[in-house]
MIDOSE-825633 format. One record per residue (C-alpha): x, y, z; residue number from 1; residue in one letter; chain. Coordinates in nm, 2 decimals. Layout:
(rec (X, Y, Z), NUM, "A", "A")
...
END
This chain:
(rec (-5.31, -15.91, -21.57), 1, "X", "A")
(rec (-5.43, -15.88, -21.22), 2, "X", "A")
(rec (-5.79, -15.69, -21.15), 3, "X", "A")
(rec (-5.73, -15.34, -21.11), 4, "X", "A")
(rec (-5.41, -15.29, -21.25), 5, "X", "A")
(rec (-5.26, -15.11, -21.56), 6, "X", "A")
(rec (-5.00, -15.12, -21.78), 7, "X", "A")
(rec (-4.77, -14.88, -21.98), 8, "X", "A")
(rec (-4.45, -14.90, -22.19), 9, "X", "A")
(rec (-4.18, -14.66, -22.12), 10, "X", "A")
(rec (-3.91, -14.59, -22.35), 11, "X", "A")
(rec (-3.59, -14.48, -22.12), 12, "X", "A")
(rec (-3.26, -14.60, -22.31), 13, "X", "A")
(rec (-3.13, -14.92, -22.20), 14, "X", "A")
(rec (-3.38, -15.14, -22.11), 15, "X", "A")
(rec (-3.20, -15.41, -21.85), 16, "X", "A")
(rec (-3.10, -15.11, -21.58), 17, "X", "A")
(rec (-3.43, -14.96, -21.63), 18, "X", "A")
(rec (-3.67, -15.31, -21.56), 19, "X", "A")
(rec (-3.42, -15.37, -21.29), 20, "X", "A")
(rec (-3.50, -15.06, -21.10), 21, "X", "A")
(rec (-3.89, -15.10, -21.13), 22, "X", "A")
(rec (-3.88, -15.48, -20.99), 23, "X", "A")
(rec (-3.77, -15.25, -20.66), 24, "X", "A")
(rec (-4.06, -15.07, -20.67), 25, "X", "A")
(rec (-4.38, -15.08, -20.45), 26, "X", "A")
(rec (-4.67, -15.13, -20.66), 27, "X", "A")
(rec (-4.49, -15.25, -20.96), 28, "X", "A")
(rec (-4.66, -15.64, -21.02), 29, "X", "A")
(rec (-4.43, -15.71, -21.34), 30, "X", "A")
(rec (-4.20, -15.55, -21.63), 31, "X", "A")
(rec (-4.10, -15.70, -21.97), 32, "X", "A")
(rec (-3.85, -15.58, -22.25), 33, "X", "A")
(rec (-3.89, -15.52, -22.58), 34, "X", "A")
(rec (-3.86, -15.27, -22.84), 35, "X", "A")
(rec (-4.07, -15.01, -22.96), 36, "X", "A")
(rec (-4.16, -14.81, -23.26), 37, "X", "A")
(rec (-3.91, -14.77, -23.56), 38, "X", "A")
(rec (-3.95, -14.90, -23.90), 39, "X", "A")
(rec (-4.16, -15.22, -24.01), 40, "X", "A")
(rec (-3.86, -15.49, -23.91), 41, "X", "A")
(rec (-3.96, -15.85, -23.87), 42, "X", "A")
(rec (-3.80, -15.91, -23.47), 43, "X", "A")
(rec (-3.52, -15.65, -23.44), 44, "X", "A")
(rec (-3.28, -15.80, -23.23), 45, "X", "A")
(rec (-3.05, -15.61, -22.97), 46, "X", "A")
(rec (-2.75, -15.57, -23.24), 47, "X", "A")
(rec (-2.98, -15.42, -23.48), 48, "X", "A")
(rec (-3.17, -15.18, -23.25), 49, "X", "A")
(rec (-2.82, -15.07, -23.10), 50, "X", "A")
(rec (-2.69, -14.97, -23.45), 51, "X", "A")
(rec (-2.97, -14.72, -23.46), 52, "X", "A")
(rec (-3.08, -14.81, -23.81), 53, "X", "A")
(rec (-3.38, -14.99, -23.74), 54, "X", "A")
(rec (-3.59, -14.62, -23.58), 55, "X", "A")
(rec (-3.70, -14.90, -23.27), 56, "X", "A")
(rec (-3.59, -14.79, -22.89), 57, "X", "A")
(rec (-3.54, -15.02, -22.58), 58, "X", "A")
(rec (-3.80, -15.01, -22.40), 59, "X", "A")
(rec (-3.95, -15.17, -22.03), 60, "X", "A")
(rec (-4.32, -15.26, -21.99), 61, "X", "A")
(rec (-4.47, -15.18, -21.63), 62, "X", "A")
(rec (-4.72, -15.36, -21.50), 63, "X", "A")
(rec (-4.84, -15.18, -21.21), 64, "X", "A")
(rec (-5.15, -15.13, -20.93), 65, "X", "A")
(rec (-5.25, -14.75, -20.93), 66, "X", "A")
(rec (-5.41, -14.77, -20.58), 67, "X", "A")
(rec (-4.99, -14.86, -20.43), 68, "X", "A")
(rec (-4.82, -14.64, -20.69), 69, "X", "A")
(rec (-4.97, -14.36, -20.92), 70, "X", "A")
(rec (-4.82, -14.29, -21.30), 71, "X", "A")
(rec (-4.66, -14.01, -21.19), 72, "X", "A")
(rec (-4.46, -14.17, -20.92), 73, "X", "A")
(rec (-4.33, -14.41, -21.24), 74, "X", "A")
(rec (-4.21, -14.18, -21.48), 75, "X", "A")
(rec (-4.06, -13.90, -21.23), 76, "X", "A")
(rec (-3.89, -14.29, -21.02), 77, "X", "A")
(rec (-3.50, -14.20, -20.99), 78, "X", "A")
(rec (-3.35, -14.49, -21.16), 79, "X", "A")
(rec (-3.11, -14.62, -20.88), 80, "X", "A")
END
Protein backbone atom coordinates (compact mmCIF):
# COMPACT_ATOMS: atom_id res chain seq x y z
CA UNK A 1 0.00 0.00 0.00
CA UNK A 2 1.23 3.33 -1.07
CA UNK A 3 2.87 5.96 1.79
CA UNK A 4 0.22 7.90 3.17
CA UNK A 5 -2.75 6.14 2.27
CA UNK A 6 -5.55 4.19 4.10
CA UNK A 7 -7.78 1.63 3.65
CA UNK A 8 -11.38 0.69 4.80
CA UNK A 9 -13.99 -2.01 3.94
CA UNK A 10 -17.46 -0.92 3.19
CA UNK A 11 -20.24 -3.19 3.27
CA UNK A 12 -22.94 -1.63 0.54
CA UNK A 13 -24.90 -4.68 -1.02
CA UNK A 14 -23.65 -5.80 -4.19
CA UNK A 15 -20.24 -5.62 -4.38
CA UNK A 16 -19.40 -5.37 -8.46
CA UNK A 17 -21.68 -1.94 -8.91
CA UNK A 18 -20.23 -0.60 -5.79
CA UNK A 19 -16.12 -1.26 -6.70
CA UNK A 20 -17.09 -0.06 -10.02
CA UNK A 21 -18.17 3.36 -8.91
CA UNK A 22 -15.09 3.93 -6.58
CA UNK A 23 -12.50 3.08 -9.60
CA UNK A 24 -14.21 6.61 -10.90
CA UNK A 25 -13.21 8.30 -8.07
CA UNK A 26 -10.40 10.84 -7.39
CA UNK A 27 -8.25 9.68 -4.70
CA UNK A 28 -9.38 6.15 -4.75
CA UNK A 29 -5.67 4.06 -5.60
CA UNK A 30 -7.48 0.51 -5.56
CA UNK A 31 -10.74 -1.59 -4.39
CA UNK A 32 -11.07 -5.42 -3.90
CA UNK A 33 -14.13 -7.74 -3.18
CA UNK A 34 -14.78 -10.01 -0.74
CA UNK A 35 -17.04 -10.83 1.89
CA UNK A 36 -17.36 -9.87 5.39
CA UNK A 37 -18.54 -11.01 8.73
CA UNK A 38 -21.11 -13.91 9.06
CA UNK A 39 -20.56 -17.19 10.59
CA UNK A 40 -17.09 -19.23 10.66
CA UNK A 41 -17.40 -20.61 6.83
CA UNK A 42 -14.30 -21.88 5.18
CA UNK A 43 -14.39 -19.46 1.65
CA UNK A 44 -18.08 -18.54 1.19
CA UNK A 45 -18.62 -18.34 -2.26
CA UNK A 46 -21.12 -15.84 -4.12
CA UNK A 47 -24.04 -18.72 -4.23
CA UNK A 48 -23.72 -19.20 -0.64
CA UNK A 49 -23.47 -15.52 0.55
CA UNK A 50 -26.53 -14.69 -1.83
CA UNK A 51 -28.65 -17.42 -0.05
CA UNK A 52 -28.29 -15.42 3.08
CA UNK A 53 -27.47 -18.35 5.21
CA UNK A 54 -23.88 -17.93 5.71
CA UNK A 55 -24.51 -14.15 8.07
CA UNK A 56 -21.36 -12.81 5.42
CA UNK A 57 -22.24 -9.41 3.29
CA UNK A 58 -20.57 -8.31 -0.09
CA UNK A 59 -18.45 -6.05 0.53
CA UNK A 60 -15.65 -3.50 -1.54
CA UNK A 61 -12.23 -2.66 -0.02
CA UNK A 62 -11.08 1.06 -0.67
CA UNK A 63 -7.84 1.85 -0.95
CA UNK A 64 -7.59 5.49 -0.89
CA UNK A 65 -5.20 8.84 -0.26
CA UNK A 66 -6.92 11.14 2.43
CA UNK A 67 -5.00 14.30 1.27
CA UNK A 68 -7.31 13.90 -2.63
CA UNK A 69 -10.41 12.49 -0.90
CA UNK A 70 -11.49 12.50 2.88
CA UNK A 71 -13.63 9.35 4.47
CA UNK A 72 -16.49 11.28 4.43
CA UNK A 73 -16.47 12.05 0.80
CA UNK A 74 -16.43 7.87 0.55
CA UNK A 75 -19.27 6.83 2.40
CA UNK A 76 -21.73 9.90 1.62
CA UNK A 77 -20.15 9.08 -2.72
CA UNK A 78 -23.59 8.74 -4.79
CA UNK A 79 -23.09 5.41 -6.34
CA UNK A 80 -23.57 6.28 -10.17
Amino acid sequence: MPEGHKKIALAAGCFWGTEKSFWRMPGVYATAVGYIGGDDTIKPTYRMVCSGKTGHAEATLVIYNPSIVSLVDLLFYKYI
